[in-house]
N, C-alpha and C positions, 0 to 999 in steps of 0.2 A: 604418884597417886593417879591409879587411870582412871580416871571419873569424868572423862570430856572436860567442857570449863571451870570444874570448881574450882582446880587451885585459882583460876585468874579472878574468881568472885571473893574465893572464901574471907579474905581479910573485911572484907566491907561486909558481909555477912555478918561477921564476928563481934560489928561494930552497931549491928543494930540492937534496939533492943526488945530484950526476951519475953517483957512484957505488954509489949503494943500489938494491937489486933490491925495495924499494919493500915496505910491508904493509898492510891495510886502515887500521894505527894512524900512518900516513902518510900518504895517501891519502882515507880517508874520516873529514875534518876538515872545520871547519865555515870553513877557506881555502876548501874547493874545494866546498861545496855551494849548490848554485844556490837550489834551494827544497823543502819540506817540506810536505807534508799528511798528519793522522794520520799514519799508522807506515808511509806512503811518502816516502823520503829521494831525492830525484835530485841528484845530483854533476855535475860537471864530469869533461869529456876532450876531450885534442883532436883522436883522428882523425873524427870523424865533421864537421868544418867543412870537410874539402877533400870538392870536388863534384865526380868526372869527369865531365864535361860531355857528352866524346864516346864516352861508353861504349855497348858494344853488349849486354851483359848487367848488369841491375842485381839484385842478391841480397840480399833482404830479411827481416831478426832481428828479433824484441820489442824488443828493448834491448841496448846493450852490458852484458856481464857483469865480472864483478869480474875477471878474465883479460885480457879484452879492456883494459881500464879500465888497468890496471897496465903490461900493455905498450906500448899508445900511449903515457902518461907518458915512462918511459923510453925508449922510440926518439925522441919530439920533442925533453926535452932532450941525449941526443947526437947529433942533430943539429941544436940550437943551439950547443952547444959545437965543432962542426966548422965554427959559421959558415956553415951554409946557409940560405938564403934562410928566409922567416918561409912562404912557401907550398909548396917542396920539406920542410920541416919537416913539416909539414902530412900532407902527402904519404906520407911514409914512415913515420908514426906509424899513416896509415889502412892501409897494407901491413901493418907489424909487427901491427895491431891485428887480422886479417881472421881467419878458421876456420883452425882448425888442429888438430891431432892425428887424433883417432877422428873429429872432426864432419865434418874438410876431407878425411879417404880417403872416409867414406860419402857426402856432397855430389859427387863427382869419380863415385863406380861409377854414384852417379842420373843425374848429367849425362851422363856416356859412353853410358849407354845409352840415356838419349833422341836418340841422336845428333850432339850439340851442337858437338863437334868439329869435323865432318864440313863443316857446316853454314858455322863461322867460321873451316875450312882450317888447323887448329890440329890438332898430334898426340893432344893430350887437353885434356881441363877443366883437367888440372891445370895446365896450362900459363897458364891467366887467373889463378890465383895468382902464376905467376913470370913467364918469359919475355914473355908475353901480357897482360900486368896494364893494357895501358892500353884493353884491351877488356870489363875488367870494372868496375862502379860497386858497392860491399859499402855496405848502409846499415841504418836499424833508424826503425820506425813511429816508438819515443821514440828517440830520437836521442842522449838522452843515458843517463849509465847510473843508473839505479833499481833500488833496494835496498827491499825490504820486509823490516821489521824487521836489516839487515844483512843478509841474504840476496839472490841474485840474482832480480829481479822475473822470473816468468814469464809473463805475461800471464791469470794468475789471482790471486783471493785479494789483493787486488778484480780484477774485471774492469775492462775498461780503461772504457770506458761507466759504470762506478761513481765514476769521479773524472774531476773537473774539468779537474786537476792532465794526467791519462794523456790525457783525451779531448784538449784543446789541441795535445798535441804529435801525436797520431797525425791527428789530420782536419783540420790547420792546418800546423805546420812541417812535417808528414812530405809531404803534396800542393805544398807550397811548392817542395820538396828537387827533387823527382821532375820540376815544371814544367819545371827548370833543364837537362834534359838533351836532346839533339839526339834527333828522334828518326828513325828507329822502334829501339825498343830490346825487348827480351824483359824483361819480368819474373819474378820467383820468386819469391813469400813461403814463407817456411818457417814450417810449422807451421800449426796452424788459428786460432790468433790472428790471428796477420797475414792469411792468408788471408780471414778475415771484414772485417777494417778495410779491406783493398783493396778489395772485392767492393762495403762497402757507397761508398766514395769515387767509385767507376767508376758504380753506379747513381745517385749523385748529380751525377753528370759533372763531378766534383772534381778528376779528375787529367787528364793531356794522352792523347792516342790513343798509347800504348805497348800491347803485346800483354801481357796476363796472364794468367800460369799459373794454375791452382788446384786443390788436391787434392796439390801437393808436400809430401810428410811433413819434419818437422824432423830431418835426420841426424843428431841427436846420440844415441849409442848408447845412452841410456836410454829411444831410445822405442822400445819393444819391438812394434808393430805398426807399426815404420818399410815391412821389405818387404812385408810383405802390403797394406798401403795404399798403398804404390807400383805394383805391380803391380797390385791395380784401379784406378787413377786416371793407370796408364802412355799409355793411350790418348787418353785425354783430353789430357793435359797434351802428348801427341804432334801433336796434331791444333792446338794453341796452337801449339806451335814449327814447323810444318809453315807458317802462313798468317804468322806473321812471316818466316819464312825465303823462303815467297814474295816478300814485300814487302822485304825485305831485299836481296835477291841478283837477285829474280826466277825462282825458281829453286823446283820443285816438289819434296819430298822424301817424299811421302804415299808413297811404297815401301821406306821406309828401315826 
């Protein structure tokens, strides 16, 4: 089963139950934790093992968060209990598990207005959340989800570059992950973490020829210099999505 580490989860998975809305004192047990260094804890989840392959937008997190973490769970096992397939499982664990709330409206107003829609003939961004979902690929440099001290890993405190543990998964399985998709596809790191790990992977010619953004702020409403850094870095990241959507469509949008 090539699925990264489910077979080493799946039993204890199996063991939970189908009806609990799940708390870290379920969840972040020593069932499901992959490995430890110092007072960084990385766990186990399964959406991040399905890989849209033919995706034409891939949107890039530090880590799953302890939200994300709890949902995948529960959307894989009801949908092993429905009897679907071990990779539609997969599937819908990485949907249930993608942006949502305050993060996935302010990720949708950046996208719209760098034109994105426009571009992949779709009514809105938000449409690669639902209807359009097989156009978007949702991933994270560590891929699996990391807790510092029980908290959600931010991509500080340590830096990722300060452990072993973080440097492995971002400049090894995260360029593995990304190889794996058709291209030409748009990228987006949120946030200036990811940002930096991509920047330094592409000057390393680590990753395949995808188009990447940079200077997209992390929509998540705690960061309070979300619009003013998108508006100065609107143009830039325009001028990214203009020369893939050339190469994309054929199709110039340097007036949009």
């Amino acid at each position: 089963m090539p699925y990264g580490k489910l077979n080493d989860f799946l039993p204890a998975i199996q063991s939970l139950d189908p009806n609990s809305y799940f708390t870290k004192g379920d969840l972040l047990i020593g069932s499901f934790l992959i490995t430890k260094e110092a007072n960084i804890q990385m766990y186990y989840a399964p959406h991040n093992e399905y890989v849209n392959k033919k995706a034409k937008v891939i949107i890039v997190g530090i880590t799953p968060g302890w939200q994300q973490m709890k949902n995948a769970f529960r959307q894989f096992i009801i949908s092993q209990a429905a009897n679907e397939s071990m990779e539609n499982s997969l599937y819908h664990a990485k949907i249930a598990a993608r942006f949502s709330g305050t993060m996935r409206k302010n990720l949708i107003e950046m996208l719209d207005q760098c034109d994105l829609p426009r571009i992949l003939n779709i009514p809105s961004s938000a449409y690669l959340f639902k209807e359009n979902h097989e156009l978007l690929h949702t991933t994270s440099v560590i891929k699996y989800p990391v807790f510092v001290n029980e908290k959600n890993y931010t991509g500080h405190q340590p830096q990722i570059h300060q452990s072993s543990l973080l440097r492995h998964y971002a400049y090894h399985e995260f360029a593995n992950e990304i190889s794996k998709i058709v291209q030409p596809a748009l990228v987006i790191p949120l946030g200036k973490a990811v940002d930096q790990i991509i920047l330094k992977l592409v000057a390393q010619q680590k990753l395949p020829h995808h188009y990447y953004v940079s200077g997209f702020p992390h929509p998540s409403g705690a960061n309070g210099h979300r619009i003013k850094q998108f508006h100065r870095e609107k143009q830039s990241i325009q001028e990214t999505i203009n020369k893939w959507a050339h190469t994309l469509i054929g199709k110039n949008y340097e007036d949009a």
